[in-house]
Every structure is written in C-alpha cells, then in structure tokens.
C-alpha positions as CSV (number, residue, x, y, z in Angstrom):
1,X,0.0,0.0,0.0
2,X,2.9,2.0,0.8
3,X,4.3,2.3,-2.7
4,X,0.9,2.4,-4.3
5,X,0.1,5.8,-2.5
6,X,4.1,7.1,-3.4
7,X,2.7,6.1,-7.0
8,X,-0.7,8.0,-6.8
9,X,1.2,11.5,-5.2
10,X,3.6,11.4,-8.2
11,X,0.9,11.0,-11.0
12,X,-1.2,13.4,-9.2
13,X,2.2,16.1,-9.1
14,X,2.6,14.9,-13.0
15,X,-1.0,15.6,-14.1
16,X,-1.4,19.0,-12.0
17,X,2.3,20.1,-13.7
18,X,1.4,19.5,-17.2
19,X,-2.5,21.4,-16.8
20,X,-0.4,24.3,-15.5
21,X,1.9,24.0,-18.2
22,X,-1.2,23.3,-20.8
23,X,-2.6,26.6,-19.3
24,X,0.2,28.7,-19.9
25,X,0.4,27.7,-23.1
26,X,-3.0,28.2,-24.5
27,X,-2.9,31.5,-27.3
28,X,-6.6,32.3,-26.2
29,X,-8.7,31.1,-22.9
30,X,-12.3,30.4,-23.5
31,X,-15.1,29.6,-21.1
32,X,-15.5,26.0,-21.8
33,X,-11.2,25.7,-21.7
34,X,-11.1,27.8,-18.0
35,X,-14.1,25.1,-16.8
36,X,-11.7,22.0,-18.2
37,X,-8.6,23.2,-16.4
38,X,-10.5,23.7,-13.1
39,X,-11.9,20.2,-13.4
40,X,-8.3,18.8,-14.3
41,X,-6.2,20.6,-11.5
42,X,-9.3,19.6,-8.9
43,X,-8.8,15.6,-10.0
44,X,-5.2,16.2,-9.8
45,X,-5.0,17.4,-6.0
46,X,-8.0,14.8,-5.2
47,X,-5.6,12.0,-6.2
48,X,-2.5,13.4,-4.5
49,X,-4.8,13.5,-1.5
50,X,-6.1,9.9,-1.9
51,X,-2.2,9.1,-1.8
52,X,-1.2,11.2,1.4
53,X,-4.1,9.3,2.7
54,X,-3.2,6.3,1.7
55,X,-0.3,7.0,3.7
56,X,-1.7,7.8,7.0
57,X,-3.7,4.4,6.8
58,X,-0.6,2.7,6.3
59,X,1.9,4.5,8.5
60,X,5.9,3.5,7.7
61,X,7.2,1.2,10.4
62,X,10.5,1.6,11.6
63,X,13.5,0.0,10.7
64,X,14.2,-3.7,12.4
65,X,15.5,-4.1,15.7
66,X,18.8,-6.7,16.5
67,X,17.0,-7.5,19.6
68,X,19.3,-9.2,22.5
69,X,18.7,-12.9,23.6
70,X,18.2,-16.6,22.3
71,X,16.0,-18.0,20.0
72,X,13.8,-20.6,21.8
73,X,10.9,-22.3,22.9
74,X,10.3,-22.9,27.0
75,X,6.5,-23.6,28.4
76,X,5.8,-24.9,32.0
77,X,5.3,-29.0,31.6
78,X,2.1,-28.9,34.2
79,X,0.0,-27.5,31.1
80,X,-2.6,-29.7,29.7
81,X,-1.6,-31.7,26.1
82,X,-4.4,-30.3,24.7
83,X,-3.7,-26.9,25.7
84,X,-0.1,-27.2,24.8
85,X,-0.8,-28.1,21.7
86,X,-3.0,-24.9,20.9
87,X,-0.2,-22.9,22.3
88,X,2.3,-24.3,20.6
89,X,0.5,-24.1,17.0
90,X,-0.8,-20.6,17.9
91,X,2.8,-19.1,19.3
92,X,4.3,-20.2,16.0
93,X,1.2,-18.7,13.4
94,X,2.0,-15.4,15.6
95,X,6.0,-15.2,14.9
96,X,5.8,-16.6,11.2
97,X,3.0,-15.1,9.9
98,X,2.8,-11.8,11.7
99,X,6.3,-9.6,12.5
100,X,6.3,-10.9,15.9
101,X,10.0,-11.4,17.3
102,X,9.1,-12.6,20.9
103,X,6.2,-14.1,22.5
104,X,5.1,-14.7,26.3
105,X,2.0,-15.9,28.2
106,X,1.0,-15.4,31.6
107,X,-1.4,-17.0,33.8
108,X,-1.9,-16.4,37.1
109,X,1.6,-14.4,37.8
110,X,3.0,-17.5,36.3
111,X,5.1,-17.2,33.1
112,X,3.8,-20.7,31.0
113,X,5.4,-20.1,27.7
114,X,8.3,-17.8,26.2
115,X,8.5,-18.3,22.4
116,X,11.1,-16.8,19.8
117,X,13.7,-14.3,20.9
118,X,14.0,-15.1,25.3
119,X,14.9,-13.0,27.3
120,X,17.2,-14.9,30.2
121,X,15.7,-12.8,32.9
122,X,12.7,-13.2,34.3
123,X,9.1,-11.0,33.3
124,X,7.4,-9.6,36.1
125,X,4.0,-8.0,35.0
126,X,3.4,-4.5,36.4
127,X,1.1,-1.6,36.1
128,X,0.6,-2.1,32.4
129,X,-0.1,-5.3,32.4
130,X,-2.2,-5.1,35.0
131,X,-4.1,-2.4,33.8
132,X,-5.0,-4.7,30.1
133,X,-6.7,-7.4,32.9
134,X,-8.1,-5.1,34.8
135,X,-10.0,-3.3,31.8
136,X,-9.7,-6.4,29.7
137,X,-8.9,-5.0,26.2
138,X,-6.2,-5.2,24.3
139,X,-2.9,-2.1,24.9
140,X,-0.8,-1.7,21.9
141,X,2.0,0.1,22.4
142,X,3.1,1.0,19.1
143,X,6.6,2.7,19.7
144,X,8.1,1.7,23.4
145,X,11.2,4.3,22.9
146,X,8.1,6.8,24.0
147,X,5.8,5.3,26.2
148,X,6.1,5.9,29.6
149,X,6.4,2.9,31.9
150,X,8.4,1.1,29.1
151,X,11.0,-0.2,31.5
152,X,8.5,-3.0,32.7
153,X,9.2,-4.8,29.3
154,X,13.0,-4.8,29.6
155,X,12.8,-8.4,31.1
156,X,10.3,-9.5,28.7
157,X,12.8,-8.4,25.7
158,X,15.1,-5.3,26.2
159,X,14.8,-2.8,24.1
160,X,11.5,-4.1,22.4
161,X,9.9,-1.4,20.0
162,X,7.2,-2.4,20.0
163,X,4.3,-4.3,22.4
164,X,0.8,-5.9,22.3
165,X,-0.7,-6.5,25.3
166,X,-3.5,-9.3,24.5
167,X,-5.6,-10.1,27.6
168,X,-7.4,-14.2,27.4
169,X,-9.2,-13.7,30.8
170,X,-9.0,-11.6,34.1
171,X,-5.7,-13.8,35.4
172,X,-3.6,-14.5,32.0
173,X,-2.6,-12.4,29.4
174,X,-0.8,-12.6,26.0
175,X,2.5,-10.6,25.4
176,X,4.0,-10.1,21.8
177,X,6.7,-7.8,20.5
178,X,7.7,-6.8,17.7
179,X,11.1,-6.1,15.3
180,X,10.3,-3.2,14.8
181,X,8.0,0.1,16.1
182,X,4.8,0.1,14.3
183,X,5.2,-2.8,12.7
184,X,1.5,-4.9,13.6
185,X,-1.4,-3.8,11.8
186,X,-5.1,-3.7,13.0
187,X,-5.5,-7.6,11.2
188,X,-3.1,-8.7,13.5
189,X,-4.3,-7.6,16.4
190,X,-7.7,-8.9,15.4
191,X,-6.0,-12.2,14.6
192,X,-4.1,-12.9,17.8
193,X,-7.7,-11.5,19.9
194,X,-9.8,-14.0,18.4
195,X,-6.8,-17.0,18.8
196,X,-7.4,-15.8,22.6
197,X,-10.9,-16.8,22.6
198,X,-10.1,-19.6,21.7
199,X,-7.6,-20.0,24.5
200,X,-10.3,-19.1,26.8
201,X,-12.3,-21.7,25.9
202,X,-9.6,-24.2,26.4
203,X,-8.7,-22.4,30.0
204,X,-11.8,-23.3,31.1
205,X,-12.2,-26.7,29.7
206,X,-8.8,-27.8,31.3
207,X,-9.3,-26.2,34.5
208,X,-6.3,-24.1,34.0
C-alpha cells in the first residue's frame, strides 16, 4: 500500500504540472477551456490526497530491531496436552505469519510459555499489564522508545519497539513484541484477539 500511494502522489504532481503548463500555453482562454482546467487541476489534487491518505492508513514502520537474547521455545510442563498443543501451534502462526519477534503468556503471575527471541531474565507484570486485565482490552504500544512505563518490558525483551498487550481472561494475558515500532497492523491484532478466545475456551475446559 505504501508504494501504491508514493505512486498516486507522483501522478497526481505529474498531471497538475502538465495542466499548469497546458494553461500557460494556450494563445486564447475560453469559457469551456477555463471550466476543463479547473476540473483537471481539482482531480489532480483529489488524487495526490487519496495518496497522502493512503499513507496515514498505512503509516511506515521503523527499521528492524537486533534484539538481544536466544532464540527458543520454554512452556511450564504442568499445562494440559491439549492446551499445549493450541499454544504451541498458535505461538508459531504469531512469529511466522505476523512480524512478531518474541512471544510470552501469563497465567496467574505465572510465566507458562516464552516463544522466539527469550529473554534470560525473568518478566514480572506490572502496572501495564495489569491495567490490560483489569480493563480487559487489548494495549498496543506501538513505539516503546516513547511510552512511559516502558521499563517493565525490559525483562520481557530489552529494548522491544514495539508491544501488544493481549488479555485471554481476568488472570492471564498474551505478550507479543515486535522487530520493529509500528510494525502490527489492525488484522493482526484482530487475529491474535480472536486465537485468545479460543484459548479461553480451552482455559476453562482444562481447568487451567
């Protein structure tokens, strides 16, 4: 999308130039002439719009992160098999086919599973964290470098630039971050809320 609105605000610049130049160059301006160069410089400044708009929609993300730590895969061996296994195929859609780097989930206080780039120390929820169970909805924190309170995520992953915050009930969350800032879109964040539904469900049916 990104290159398709660079593509629209050039033709748009193109088109206005050469109806200015067309202008300039006309021996004798009639009515019907002044009406078609209005018309052509308004649909040449309504598509370089639709391309800065473009743009907003899409925003840039930033460039990718070398994040510190070892790629790996540790879960707590009291969860259920058939919980695991829905973790485990869920953790790995996240990091493969969104721009995840790092994964964590936490029940009850309890870190259960670290997935992708691990951290060696150990991730202590705090006040943000708290606050996405306490108003249960997802926090997305698109650019850590300037949020406040971003220190609670240096055990998760330091220097993550990015966080979502994925709550599956009142007592467990999901934590993902990202290569880079800005780097998960709104289908993503959809995606990974309704695979936490589907957690929830599991949760419950395991007694976990």
């Amino acid at each position: 999308m990104r290159s398709n609105s660079f593509n629209l605000i050039v033709i748009g610049s193109i088109l206005f130039l050469l109806q200015l130049i067309n202008f300039v160059s006309i021996n004798q301006i009639s009515p019907e002439i002044e009406r078609a160069q209005v018309l052509a410089a308004i649909s040449s400044i309504i598509i370089i719009l639709i391309g800065f708009l473009f743009q907003r929609i899409s925003p840039i993300s930033g460039e990718k992160v070398a994040l510190k730590g070892v790629n790996g895969f540790i879960y707590d061996p009291s969860i259920p098999k058939e919980l695991l296994n829905e973790l485990a195929w869920g953790t790995e859609a996240v990091l493969t086919s969104t721009a995840a780097a790092t994964i964590l989930i936490n029940n009850k206080g309890i870190n259960i599973l670290k997935r992708g780039i691990i951290s060696k120390s150990n991730f202590i929820p705090k006040e943000i964290c708290s606050r996405c169970l306490k108003e249960n909805k997802i926090i997305s924190l698109v650019n850590t470098k300037f949020y406040p309170g971003r220190e609670e995520f240096d055990d998760f992953c330091e220097d993550i630039p990015s966080v979502l915050i994925i709550p599956v009930n009142k007592q467990c969350f999901i934590l993902v971050g990202g290569w880079s800032s800005r780097c998960f879109t709104k289908s993503d964040e959809q995606w990974i809320m309704n695979w936490s539904k589907k957690l929830l469900l599991l949760f419950k049916e395991n007694n976990f």
